[in-house]
LOGU-57894 format. One record per residue: residue number from 0; residue in one letter; chain; x, y, z of N, C-alpha, C in turn. Coordinates in steps of 0.001 Angstrom, whole numbers. Atoms other than C-alpha are relative to their C-alpha. Layout:
residues N
(NUM, "A", "A", (X, Y, Z), (X, Y, Z), (X, Y, Z))
...
end
This chain:
residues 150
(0, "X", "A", (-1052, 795, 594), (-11311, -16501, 28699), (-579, -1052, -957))
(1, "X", "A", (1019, 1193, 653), (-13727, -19283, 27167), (-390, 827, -933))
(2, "X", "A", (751, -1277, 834), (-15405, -16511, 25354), (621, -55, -1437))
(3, "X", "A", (-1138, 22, 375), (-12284, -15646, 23729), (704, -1093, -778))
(4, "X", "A", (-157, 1511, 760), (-11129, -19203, 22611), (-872, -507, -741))
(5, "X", "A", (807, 454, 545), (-14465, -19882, 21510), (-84, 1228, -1766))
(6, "X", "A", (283, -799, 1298), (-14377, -16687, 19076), (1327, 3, -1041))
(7, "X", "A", (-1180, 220, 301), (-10503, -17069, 18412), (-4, -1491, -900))
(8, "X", "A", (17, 1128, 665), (-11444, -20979, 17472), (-1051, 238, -1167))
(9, "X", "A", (854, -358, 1053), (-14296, -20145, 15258), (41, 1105, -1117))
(10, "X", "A", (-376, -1592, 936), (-12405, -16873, 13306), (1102, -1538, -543))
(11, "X", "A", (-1190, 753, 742), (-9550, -20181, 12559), (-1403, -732, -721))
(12, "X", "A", (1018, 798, 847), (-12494, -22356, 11140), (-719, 419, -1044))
(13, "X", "A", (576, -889, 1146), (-14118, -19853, 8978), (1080, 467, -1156))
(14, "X", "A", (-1134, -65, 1042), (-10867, -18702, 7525), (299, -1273, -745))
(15, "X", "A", (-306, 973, 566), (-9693, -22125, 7075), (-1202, -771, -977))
(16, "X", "A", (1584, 101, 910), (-13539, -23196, 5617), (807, 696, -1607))
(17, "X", "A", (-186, -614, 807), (-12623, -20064, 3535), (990, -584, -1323))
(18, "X", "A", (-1044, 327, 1196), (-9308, -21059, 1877), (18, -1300, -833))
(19, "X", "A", (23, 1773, 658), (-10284, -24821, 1208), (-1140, 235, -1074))
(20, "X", "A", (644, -328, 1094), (-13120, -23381, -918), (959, 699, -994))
(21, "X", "A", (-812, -691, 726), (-11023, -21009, -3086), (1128, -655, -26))
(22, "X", "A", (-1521, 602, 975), (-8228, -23614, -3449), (-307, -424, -1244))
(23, "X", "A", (598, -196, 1610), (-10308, -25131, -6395), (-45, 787, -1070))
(24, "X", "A", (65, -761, 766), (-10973, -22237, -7955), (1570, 966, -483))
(25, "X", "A", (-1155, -800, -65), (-7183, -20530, -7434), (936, -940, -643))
(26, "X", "A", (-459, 954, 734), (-5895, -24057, -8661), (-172, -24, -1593))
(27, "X", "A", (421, -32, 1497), (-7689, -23934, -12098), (645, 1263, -762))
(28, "X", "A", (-194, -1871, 452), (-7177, -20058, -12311), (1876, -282, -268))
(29, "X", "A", (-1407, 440, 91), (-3005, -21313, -11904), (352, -1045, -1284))
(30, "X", "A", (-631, 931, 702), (-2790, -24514, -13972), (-753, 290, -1951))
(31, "X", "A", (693, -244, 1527), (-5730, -23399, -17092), (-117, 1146, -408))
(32, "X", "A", (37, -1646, 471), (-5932, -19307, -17124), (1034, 716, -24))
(33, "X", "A", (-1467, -504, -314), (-2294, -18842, -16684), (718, -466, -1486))
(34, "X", "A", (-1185, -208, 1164), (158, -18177, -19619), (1779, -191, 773))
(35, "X", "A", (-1480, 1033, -535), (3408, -20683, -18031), (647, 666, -205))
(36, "X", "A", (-1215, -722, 714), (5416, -18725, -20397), (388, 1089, 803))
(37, "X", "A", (-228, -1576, -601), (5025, -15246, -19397), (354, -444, 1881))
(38, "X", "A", (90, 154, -1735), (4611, -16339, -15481), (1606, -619, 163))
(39, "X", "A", (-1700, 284, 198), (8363, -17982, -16165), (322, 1109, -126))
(40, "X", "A", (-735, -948, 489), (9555, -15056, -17637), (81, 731, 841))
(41, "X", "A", (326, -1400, -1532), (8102, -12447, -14712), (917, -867, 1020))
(42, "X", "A", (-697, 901, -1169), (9805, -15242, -12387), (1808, 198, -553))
(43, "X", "A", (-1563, -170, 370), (13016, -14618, -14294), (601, 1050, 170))
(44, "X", "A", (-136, -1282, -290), (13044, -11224, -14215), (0, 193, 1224))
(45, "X", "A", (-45, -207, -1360), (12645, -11219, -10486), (1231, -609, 579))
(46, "X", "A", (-1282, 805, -482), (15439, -13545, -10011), (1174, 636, -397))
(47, "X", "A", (-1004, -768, 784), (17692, -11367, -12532), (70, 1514, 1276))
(48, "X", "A", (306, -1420, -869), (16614, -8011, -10079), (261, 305, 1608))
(49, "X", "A", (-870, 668, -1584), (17702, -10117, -6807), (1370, 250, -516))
(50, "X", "A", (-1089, 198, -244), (20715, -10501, -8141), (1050, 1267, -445))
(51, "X", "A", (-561, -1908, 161), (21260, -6744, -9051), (9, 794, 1115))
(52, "X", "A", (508, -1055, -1018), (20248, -5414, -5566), (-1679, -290, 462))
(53, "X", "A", (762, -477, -2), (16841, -5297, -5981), (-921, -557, 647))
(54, "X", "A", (636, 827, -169), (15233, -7890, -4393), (711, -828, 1301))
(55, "X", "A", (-391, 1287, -771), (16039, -9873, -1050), (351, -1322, 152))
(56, "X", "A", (448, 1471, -62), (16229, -13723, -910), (-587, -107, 872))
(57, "X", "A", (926, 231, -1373), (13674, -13954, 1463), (-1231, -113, -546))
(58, "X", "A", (2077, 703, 217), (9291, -14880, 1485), (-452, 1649, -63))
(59, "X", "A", (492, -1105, 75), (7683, -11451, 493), (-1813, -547, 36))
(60, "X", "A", (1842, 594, -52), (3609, -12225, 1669), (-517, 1136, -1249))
(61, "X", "A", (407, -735, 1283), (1396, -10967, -1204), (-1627, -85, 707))
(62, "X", "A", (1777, 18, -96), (-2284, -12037, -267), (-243, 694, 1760))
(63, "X", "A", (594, -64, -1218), (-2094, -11661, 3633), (1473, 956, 780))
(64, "X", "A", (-963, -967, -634), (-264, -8869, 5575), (1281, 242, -1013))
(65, "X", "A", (-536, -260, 1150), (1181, -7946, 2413), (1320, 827, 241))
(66, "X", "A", (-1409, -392, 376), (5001, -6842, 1956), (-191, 1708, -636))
(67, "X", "A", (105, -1377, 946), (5325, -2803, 734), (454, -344, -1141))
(68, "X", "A", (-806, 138, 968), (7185, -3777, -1881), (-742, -895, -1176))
(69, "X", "A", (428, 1209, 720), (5137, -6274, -3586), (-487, 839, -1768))
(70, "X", "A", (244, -992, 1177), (3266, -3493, -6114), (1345, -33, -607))
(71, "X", "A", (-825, -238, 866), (6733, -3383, -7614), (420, -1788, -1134))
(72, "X", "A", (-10, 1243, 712), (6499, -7086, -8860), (-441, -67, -1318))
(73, "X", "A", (176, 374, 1331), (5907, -8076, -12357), (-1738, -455, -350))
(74, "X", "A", (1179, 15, -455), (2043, -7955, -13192), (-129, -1566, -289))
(75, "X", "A", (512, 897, 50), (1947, -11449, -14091), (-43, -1393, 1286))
(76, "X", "A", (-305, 460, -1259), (2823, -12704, -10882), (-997, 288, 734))
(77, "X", "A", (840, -238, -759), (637, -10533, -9216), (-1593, -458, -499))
(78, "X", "A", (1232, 353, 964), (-2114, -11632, -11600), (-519, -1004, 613))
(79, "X", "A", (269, 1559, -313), (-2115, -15308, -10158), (-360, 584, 1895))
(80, "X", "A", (526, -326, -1552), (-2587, -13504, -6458), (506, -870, 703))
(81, "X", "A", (-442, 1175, -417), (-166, -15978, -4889), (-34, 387, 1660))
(82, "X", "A", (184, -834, -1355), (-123, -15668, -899), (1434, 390, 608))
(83, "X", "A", (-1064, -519, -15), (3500, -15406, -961), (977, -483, -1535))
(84, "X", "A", (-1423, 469, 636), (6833, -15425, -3107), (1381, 1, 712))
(85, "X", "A", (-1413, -148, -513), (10108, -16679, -1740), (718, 55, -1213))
(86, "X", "A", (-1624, -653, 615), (13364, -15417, -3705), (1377, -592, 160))
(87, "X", "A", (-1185, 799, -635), (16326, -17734, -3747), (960, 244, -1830))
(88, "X", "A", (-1455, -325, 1024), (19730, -17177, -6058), (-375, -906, -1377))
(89, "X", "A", (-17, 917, 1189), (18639, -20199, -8496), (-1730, -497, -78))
(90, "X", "A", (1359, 666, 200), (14505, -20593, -7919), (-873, 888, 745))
(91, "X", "A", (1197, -696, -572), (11221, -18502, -6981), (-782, -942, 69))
(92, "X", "A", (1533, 746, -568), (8160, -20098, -5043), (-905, 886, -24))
(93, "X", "A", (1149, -647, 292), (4873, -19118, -5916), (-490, -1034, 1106))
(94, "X", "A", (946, 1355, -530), (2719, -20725, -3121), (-1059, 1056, 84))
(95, "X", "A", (1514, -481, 100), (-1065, -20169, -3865), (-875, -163, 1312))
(96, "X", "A", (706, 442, -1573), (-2492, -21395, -214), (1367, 379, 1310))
(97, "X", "A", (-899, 122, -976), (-65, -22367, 2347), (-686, -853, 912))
(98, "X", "A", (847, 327, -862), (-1039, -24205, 5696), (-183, -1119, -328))
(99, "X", "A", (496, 1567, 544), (-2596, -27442, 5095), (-184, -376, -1225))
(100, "X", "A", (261, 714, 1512), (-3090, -27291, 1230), (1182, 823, -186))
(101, "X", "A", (-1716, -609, 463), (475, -26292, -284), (-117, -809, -1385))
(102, "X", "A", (-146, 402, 1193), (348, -26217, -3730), (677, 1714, -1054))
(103, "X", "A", (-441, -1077, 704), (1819, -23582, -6271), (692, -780, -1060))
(104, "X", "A", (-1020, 161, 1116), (4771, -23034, -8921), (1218, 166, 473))
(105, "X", "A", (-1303, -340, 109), (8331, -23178, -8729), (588, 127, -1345))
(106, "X", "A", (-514, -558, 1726), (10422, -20927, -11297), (1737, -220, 364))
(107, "X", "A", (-1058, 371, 346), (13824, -22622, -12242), (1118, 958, -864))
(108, "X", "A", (-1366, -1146, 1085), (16828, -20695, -13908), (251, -1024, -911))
(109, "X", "A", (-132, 1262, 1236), (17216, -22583, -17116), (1261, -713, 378))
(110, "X", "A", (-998, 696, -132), (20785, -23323, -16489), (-232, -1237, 1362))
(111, "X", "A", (195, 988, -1185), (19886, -24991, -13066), (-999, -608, -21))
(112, "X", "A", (1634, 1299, 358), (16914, -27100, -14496), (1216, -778, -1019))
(113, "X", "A", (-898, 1259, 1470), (19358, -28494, -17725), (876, -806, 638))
(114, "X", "A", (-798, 585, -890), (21701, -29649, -14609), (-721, -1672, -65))
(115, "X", "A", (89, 1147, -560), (19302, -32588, -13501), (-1143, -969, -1065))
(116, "X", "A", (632, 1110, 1184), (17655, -35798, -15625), (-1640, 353, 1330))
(117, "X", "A", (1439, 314, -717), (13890, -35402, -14152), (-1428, -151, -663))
(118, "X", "A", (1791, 268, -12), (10029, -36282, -14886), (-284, 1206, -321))
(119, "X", "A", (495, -1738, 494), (8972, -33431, -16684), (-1518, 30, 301))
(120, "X", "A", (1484, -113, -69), (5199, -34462, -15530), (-782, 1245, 616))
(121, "X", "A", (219, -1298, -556), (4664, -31653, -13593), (853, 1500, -834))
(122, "X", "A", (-347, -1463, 158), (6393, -29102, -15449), (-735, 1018, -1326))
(123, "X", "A", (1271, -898, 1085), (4592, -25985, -17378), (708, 387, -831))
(124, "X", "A", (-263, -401, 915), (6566, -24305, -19168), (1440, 507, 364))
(125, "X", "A", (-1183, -228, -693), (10406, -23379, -19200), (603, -407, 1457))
(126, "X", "A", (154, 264, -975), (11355, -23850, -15865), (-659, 503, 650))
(127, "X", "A", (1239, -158, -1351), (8345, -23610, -14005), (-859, -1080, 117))
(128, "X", "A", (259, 1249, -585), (7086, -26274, -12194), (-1094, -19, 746))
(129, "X", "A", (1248, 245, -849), (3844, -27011, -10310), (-381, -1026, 790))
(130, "X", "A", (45, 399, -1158), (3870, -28238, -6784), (-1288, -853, 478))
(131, "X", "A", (898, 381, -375), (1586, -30151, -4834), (-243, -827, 1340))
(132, "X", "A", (620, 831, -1080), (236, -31660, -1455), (-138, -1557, -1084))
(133, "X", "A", (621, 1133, 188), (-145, -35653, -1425), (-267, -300, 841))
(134, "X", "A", (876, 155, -1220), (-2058, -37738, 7), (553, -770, 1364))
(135, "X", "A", (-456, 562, -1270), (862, -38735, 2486), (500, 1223, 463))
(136, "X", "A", (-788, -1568, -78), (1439, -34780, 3163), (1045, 359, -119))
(137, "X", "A", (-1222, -127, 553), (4392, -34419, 1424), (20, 753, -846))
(138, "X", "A", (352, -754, 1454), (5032, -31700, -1303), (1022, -1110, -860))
(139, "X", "A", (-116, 737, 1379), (5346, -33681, -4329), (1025, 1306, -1241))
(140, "X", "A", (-359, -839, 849), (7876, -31559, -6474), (1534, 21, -921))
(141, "X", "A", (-1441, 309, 924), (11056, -31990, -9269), (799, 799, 543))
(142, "X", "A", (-1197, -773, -567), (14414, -30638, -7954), (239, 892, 716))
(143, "X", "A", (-55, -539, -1209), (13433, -28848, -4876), (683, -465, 987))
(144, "X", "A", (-1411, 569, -1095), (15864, -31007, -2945), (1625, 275, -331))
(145, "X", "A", (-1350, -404, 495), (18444, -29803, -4717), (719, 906, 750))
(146, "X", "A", (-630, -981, -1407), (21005, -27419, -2464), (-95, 1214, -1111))
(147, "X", "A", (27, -904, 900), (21041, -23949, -4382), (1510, 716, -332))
(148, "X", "A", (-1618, -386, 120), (24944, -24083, -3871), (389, -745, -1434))
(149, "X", "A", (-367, 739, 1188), (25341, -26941, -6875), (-107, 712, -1412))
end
């Protein structure tokens, strides 16, 4: 039983080791090797394909115990290797980690971004927006409190 806990605690520490290295690098690869535009656009198109059928509103995992369905995503999405995408009627989440570092993109429907007066400091391009951990663990992010009924 000790055994066990000891190899069970040390497989969470190595992973977690793991992902806190590669947030740096998956951060840069998101905010400086990424084309905002297009990564909006693939986020639009996914939101347009929900609302045809095609697509759930629900978290489809991409990096870890991966979704069947995901190969049918838009390559620029899959490009950024996010570890999931949730699917909601008026906004897609890109989250690049998860867990203790939570950072990504959220993709806005133009009409439901022109709705609210906000801080465009964080935003990339069209509506897409880039999330973030602070340092009071809070995600830091423009009109994610919003209800998706308004």
């Amino acid at each position: 039983m000790l055994l066990y806990f000891l190899v069970s605690f040390t497989a969470v520490i190595i992973y977690t080791e793991y992902e806190s290295r590669s947030a740096k690098k998956r951060k840069a690869i998101l905010l400086y090797e990424t084309d905002h535009k297009v990564l909006w656009q693939a986020c639009m198109q996914v939101m347009k394909e929900a609302k045809e059928g095609k697509w759930e509103y629900r978290q489809y995992n991409i990096r870890i115990a991966s979704d069947p369905d995901i190969d049918k995503l838009p390559q620029p999405i899959l490009d950024i290797n996010p570890t999931y995408i949730g699917i909601g009627p008026k906004r897609i989440r890109l989250e690049m980690l998860g867990g203790m570092t939570l950072f990504g993109v959220t993709a806005y429907s133009k009409d439901y971004v022109d709705k609210f007066d906000k801080d465009e400091s964080d935003k990339l391009a069209g509506g897409l927006w880039y999330y973030y951990d602070t340092a009071d663990g809070t995600v830091e992010e423009k009109l994610w409190h919003y209800n998706d009924e308004e």
